[in-house]
N, CA and C of each residue as an Amber inpcrd file, in Angstrom:
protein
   171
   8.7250000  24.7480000  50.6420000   8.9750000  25.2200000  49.2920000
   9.0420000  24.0220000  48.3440000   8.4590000  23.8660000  47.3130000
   8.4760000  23.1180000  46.6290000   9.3280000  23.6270000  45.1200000
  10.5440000  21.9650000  45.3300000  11.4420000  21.7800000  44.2390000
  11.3350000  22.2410000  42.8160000  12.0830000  23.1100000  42.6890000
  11.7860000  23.5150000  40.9700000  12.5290000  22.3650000  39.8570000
  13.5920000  21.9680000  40.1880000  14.0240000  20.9000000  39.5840000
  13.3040000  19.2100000  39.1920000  12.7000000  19.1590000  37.9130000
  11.8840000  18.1650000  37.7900000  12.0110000  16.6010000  38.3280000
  13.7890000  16.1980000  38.3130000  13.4220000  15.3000000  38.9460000
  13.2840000  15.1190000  40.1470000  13.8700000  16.3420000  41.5460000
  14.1010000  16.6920000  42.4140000  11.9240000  16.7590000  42.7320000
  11.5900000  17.1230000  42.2260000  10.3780000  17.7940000  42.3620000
   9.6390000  16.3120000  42.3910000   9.8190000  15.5420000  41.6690000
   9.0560000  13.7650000  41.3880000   9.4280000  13.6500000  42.3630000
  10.8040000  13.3270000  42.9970000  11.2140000  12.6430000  44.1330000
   9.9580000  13.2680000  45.2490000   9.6000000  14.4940000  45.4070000
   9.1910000  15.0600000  46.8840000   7.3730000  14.8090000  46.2770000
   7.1750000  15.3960000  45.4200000   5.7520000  14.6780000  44.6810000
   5.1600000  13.5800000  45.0020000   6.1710000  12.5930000  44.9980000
   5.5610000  11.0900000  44.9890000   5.8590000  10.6870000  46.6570000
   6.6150000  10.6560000  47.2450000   7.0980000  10.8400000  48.6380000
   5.5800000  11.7250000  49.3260000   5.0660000  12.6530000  48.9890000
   4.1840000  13.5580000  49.2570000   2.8880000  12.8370000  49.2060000
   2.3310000  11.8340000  48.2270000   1.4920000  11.8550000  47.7870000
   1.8600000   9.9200000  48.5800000   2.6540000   9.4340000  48.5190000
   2.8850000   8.2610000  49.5500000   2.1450000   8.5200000  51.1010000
   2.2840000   9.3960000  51.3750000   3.2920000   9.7460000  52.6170000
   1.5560000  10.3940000  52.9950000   1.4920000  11.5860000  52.5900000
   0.5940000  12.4710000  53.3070000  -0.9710000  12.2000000  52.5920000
  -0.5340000  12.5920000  51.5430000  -2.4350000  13.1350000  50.5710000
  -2.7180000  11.4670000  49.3650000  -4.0280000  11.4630000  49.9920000
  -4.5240000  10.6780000  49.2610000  -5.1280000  10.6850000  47.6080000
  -4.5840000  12.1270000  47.5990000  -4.4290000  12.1400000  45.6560000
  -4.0230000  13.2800000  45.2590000  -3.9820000  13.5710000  44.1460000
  -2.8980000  14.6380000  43.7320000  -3.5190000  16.2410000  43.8250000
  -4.9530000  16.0040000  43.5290000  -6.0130000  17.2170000  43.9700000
  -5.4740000  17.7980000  45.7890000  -5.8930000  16.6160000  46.3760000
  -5.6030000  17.1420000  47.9280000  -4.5020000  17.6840000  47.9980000
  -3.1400000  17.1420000  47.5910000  -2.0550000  17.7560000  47.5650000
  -1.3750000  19.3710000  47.1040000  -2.2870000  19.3130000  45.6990000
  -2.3220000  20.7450000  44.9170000  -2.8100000  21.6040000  45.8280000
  -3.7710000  21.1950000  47.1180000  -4.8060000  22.3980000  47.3000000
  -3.9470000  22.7350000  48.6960000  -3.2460000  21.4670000  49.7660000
  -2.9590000  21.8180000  50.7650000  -1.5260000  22.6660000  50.7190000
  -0.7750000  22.4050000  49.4140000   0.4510000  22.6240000  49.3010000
   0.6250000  24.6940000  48.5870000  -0.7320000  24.4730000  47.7120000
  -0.9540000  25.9490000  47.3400000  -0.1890000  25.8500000  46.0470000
  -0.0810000  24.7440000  45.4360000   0.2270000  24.9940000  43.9420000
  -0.6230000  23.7590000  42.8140000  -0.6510000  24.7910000  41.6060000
  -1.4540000  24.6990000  40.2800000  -1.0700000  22.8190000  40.3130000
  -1.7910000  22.2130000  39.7740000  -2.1990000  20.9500000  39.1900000
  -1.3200000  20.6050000  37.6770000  -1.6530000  21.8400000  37.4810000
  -0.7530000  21.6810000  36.0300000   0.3280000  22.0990000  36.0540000
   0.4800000  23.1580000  36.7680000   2.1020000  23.3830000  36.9440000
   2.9960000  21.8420000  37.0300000   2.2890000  21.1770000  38.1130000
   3.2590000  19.8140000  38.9260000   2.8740000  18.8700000  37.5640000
   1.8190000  18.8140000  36.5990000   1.1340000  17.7750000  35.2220000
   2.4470000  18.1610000  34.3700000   2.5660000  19.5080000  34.1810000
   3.7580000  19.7520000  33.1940000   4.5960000  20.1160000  33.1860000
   5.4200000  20.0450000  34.4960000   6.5240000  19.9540000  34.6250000
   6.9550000  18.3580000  34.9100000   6.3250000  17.4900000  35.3920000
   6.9670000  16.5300000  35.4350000   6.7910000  15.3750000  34.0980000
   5.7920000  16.2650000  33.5640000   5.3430000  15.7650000  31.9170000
   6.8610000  16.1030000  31.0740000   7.5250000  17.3080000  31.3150000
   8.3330000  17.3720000  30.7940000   9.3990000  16.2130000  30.8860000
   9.5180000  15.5080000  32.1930000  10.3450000  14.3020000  31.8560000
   9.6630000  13.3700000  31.7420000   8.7510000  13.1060000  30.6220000
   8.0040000  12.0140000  30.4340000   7.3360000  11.3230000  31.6180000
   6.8920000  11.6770000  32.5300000   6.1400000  10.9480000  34.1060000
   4.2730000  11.6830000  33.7660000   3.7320000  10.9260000  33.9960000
   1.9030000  11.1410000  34.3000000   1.4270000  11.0940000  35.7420000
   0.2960000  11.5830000  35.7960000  -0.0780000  11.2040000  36.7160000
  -0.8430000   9.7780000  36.6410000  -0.7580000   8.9950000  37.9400000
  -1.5680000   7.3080000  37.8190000  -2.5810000   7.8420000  39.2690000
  -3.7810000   7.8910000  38.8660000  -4.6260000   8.2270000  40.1180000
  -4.7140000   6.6240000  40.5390000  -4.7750000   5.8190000  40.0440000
  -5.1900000   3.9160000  40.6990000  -3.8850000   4.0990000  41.7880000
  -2.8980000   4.4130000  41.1800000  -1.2090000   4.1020000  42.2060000
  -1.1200000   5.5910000  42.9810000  -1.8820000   6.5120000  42.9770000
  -1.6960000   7.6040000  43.3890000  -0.0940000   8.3860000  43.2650000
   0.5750000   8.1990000  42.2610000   1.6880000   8.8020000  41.8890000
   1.9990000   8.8640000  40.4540000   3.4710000   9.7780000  40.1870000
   3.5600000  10.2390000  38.8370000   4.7050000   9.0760000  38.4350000
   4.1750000   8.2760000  37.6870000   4.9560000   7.0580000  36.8820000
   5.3880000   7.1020000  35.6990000
């Protein structure tokens, strides 16, 4: 289940994207959630995505 709480959600995001999937596409698709959902919710606390660092900075 993935964290509804934004910073809770960065923490497992970036850990995720360390850890398992080599970019944020692979991740969206193996995990079964929207791209933008995870773009704007963690947009909401000011974080982007960095495809060069493969995480949301």
């Amino acid at each position: 289940m993935i964290p509804k709480d934004p910073m809770i959600l960065l923490s497992w995001v970036n850990t995720q994207l360390r850890d398992r999937y080599p970019s944020l596409d692979e991740l969206c698709q193996s995990e079964g959630v929207e791209r933008s959902f995870l773009e704007a919710s963690l947009g909401s606390i000011d974080y982007v995505y960095e495809p060069e660092s493969n995480r949301f900075v």
